[in-house]
N, C-alpha and C positions, 0 to 999 in steps of 0.2 A: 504494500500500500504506500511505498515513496510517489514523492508529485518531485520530479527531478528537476523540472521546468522553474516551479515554485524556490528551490532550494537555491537554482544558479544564480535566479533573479534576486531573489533576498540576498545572499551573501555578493553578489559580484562587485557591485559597488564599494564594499570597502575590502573585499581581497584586490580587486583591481586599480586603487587608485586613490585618488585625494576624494573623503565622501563630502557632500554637500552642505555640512552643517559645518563641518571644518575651515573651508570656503566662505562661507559666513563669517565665522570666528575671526578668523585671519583678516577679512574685507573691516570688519567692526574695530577690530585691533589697529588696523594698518591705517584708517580713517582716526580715531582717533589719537593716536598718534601726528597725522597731518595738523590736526584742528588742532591741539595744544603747542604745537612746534608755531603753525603761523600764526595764531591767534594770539599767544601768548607768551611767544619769544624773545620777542623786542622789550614788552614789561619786565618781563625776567633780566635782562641783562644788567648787567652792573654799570653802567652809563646813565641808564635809564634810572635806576634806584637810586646812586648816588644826590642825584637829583631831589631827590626824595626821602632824602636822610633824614631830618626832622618830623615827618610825618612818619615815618615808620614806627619811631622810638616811639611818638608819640599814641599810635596803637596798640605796638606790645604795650605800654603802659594804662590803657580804658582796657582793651580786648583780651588778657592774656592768653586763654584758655583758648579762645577763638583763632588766635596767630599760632598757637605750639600746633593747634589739631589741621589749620590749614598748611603750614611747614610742612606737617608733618607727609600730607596728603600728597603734597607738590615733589618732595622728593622721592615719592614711591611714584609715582607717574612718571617722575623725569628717568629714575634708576629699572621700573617696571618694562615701560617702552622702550628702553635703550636710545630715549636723546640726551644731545651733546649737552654738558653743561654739570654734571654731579660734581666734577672738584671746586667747579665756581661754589657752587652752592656750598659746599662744604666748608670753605672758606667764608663764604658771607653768614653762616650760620654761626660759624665760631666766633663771629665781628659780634652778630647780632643777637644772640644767646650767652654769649661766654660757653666758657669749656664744659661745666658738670653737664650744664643743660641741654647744650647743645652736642657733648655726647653720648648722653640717653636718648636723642631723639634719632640722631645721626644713625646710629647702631642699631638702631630696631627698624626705621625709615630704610635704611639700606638694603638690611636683611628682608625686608618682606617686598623689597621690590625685586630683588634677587631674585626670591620666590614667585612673584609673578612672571618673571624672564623667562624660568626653569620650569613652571607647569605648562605655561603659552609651548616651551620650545615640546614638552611632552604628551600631551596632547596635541598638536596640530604635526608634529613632522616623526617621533618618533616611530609609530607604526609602521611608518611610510621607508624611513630609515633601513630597519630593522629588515621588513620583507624585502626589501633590494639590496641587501647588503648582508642578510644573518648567518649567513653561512663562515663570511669573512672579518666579522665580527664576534665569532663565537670566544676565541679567546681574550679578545679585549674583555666582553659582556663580563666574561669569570673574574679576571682582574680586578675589576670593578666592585666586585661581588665581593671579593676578597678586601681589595684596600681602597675602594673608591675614597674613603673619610680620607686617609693618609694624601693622596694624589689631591685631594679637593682642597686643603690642608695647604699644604705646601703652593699650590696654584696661587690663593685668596692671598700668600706673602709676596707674590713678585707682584710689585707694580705695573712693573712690563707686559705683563697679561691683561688685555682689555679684561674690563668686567662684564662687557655684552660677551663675550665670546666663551667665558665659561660656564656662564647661564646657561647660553644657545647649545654648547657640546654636551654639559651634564646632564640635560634635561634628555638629551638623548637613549642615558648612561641609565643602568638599573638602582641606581644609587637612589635610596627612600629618601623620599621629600624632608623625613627628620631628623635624618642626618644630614642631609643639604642647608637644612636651617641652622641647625647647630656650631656643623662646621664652620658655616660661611661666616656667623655671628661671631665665632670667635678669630677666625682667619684676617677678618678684614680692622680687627678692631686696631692693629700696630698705625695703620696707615691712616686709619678715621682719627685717630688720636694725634698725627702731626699734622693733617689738614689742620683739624679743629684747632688746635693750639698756635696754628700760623693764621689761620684767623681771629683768633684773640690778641695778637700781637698791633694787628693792624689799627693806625692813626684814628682813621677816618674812611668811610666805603668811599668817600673819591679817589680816594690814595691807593687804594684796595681796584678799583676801577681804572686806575690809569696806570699802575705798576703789577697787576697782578699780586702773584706770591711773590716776586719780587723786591715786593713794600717790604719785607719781613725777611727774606731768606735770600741772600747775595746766591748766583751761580754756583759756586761753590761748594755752598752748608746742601744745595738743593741735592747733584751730584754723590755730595756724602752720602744723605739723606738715601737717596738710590741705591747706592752702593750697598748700603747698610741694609734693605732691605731684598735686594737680589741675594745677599748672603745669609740673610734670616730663611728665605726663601730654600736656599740648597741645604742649609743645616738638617732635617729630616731628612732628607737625601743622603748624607753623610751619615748619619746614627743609624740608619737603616743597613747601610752596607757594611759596615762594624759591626752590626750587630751581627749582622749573616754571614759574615767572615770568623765571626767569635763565637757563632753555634757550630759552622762549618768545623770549624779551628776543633770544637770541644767534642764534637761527636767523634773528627778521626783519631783524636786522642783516646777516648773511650773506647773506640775499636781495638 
């Protein structure tokens, strides 16, 4: 009593290809994404705000609760969507919150736009991924399985890796959403912590506006700053193979 006709039509669409609600997803994502970027780009900029120095202060000071939850909104938008502009922010937030404040908002704001990078990339492309690709993917998939945290880990310390781009790869990865939160929350926090703190340095947002990180951190201290964190970044890399040299080392000893 199979209806074979029935079964192809039901499943073909999404063995075969991108389904239509996906398509959807992706059109509603990629639309607003546009409208935020033109609509409210130019507001956003640090030109634009500087401008607007006095009136800001002067609404964190009537609004509080209304300016941390709007903050808080705009930098999961701008870090969710993958537009340009999160170090800006990171920086005017350290200006305009100070440090404690603005890095409890900064650290959870980041992490949960992370998280929408990371579901958007696994829902809309993993499947798709996976069925054209799973055969050649099989030993990565395991890896993952095995140390995705460690790999995620060490990723969220190098600067040098966009943050769209580890969103977009691990959402691919079978790595659980709570470890993805976890990790990311505590990965990324070295780097949230010198924005933030070189935003609190800063004058004044015109000065923050016309000289960037600059205002605050000479060529130099920035480069260190880099340096320092590509090598935070390799250090699990290094304790890892120590360590796998020093079980290696102990088991053929025990032999």
């Amino acid at each position: 009593m199979n209806s074979p006709t029935m079964d192809d039509n039901s499943e073909g669409p999404a063995a075969g290809g991108f389904p239509w609600i996906k398509l959807v997803v992706l059109a509603v994502v990629l639309a607003a994404a546009a409208v935020l970027y033109f609509q409210f780009g130019d507001h956003l900029q640090l030109s634009a705000l500087a401008q607007r120095e006095a009136d800001l202060r002067q609404v964190q000071s009537d609004y509080p609760l209304l300016v941390y939850a709007v903050a808080f909104g705009i930098y999961v938008a701008v870090t969710g969507l993958s537009l340009p502009g999160a170090a800006a922010l990171t920086l005017l937030f350290g200006w305009y919150f100070g440090f404690w404040r603005a890095l409890l908002l900064i650290s959870f704001a980041s992490t949960s736009g992370a998280m929408l990078a990371f579901m958007l990339s696994r829902y809309l492309l993993r499947d798709t991924i996976q069925r054209r690709f799973g055969d050649r993917l099989t030993a990565f998939n395991e890896a993952l399985e095995r140390e995705g945290a460690f790999y995620l880990f060490t990723l969220r310390l190098i600067p040098a890796v966009p943050f769209w781009m580890i969103n977009l790869v691990m959402g691919l990865t079978p790595l659980r959403a709570r470890t993805y939160w976890w990790v990311s929350q505590l990965g990324m926090l070295p780097g949230t912590c010198v924005y933030i703190y070189a935003g609190t340095a800063v004058p004044s947002l015109q000065t923050l506006a016309d000289d960037g990180i600059g205002a605050v951190l000479s060529p130099w201290q920035i480069t260190q700053i880099l340096i320092a964190f590509g090598l935070l970044g390799l250090f699990p890399l290094v304790v890892k193979k120590v360590m796998q040299r020093w079980k290696g080392g102990g088991m053929t000893n025990d032999g």
